[in-house]
N, C-alpha and C positions, 0 to 999 in steps of 0.2 A: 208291584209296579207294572201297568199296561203298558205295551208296546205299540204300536197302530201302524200299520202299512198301508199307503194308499197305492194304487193302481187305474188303472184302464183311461188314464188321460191319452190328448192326443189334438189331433187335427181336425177338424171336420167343418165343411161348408155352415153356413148360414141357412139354417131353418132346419139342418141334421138334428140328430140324434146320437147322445152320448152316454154310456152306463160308466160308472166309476163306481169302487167300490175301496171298502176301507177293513183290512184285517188285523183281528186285534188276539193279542197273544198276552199269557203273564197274569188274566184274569178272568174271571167270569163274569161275564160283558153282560147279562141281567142284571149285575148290581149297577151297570153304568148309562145315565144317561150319556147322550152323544149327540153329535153336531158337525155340519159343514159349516165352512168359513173357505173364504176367495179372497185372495189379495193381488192385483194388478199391479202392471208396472206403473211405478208411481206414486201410487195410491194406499193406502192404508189399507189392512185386513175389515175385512166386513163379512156377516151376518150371511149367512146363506140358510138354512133351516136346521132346527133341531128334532130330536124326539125323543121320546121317557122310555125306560127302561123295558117297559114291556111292548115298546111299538105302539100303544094305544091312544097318545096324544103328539103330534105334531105341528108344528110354528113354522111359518114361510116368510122371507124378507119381500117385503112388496116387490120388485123386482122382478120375483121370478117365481111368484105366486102363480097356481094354473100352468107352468110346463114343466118345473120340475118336481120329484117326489122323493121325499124320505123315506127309506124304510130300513129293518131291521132283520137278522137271522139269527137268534140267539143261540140258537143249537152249533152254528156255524161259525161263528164267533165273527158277523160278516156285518158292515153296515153297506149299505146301497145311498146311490145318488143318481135316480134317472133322469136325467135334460132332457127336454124337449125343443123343438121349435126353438133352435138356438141361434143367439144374436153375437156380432161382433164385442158387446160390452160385456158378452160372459165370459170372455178371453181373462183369463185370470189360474195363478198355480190356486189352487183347491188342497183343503185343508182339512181333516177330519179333527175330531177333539173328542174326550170322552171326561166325565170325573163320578165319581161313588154318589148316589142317591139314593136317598128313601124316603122320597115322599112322593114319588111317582110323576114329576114333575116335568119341564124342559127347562132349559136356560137358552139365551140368545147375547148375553154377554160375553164375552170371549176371555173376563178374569174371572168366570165361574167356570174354566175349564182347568182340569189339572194335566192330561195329557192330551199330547200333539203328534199328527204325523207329521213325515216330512214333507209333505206336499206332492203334490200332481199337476202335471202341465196341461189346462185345456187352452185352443188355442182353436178362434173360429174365425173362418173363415167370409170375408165377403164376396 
């Protein structure tokens, strides 16, 4: 059973910069792909980017294609989510997921995930 802790949300103006980061305990995080997911008030969870077990392929939601980036620390047991150039519509808790793969693959589905963190508060400013 993986555990997943998100952190480093927060406040930040409009066109800031944000790192968030996702810790995962209880597994060996190479066996797992993994994925952000953002859900707003209101609004349904959606789709933020994935990446495959080894870091080597990553998916971005239109949206936020070109500021934000996915990556991975598997030593570290660490997922990353850097924002860039950020807008009042990425005001949303943030979500990390992760589930067992071997096919070196991504998912952008959110029922192809088996664990969830408890989310993170971003929150941008105009």
């Amino acid at each position: 059973q993986v555990q997943l802790v998100e952190s480093g949300g927060g406040l930040v103006q409009a066109g800031g910069s944000l790192n968030i980061s996702c810790a995962a305990s209880g597994g060996t995080l190479s066996y797992y792909a993994m994925g952000w997911f953002r859900q707003a008030p209101g609004k349904d969870r959606e789709f933020v980017a994935a990446i495959s077990r080894a870091g080597s392929s990553t998916f971005y939601a239109d949206s936020v294609k070109g500021r934000f980036t996915i990556s991975r620390a598997n030593a570290k047991a660490t997922l990353y989510l850097q924002m860039n150039s950020l807008k009042p519509e990425d005001t949303a808790v943030y979500y990390c997921a992760a589930r067992l793969d071997y096919t070196g693959g991504y998912y952008q589905d959110e029922n192809d995930y088996w664990y969830w963190g408890q989310g993170t508060q971003v929150i941008v400013s105009s």
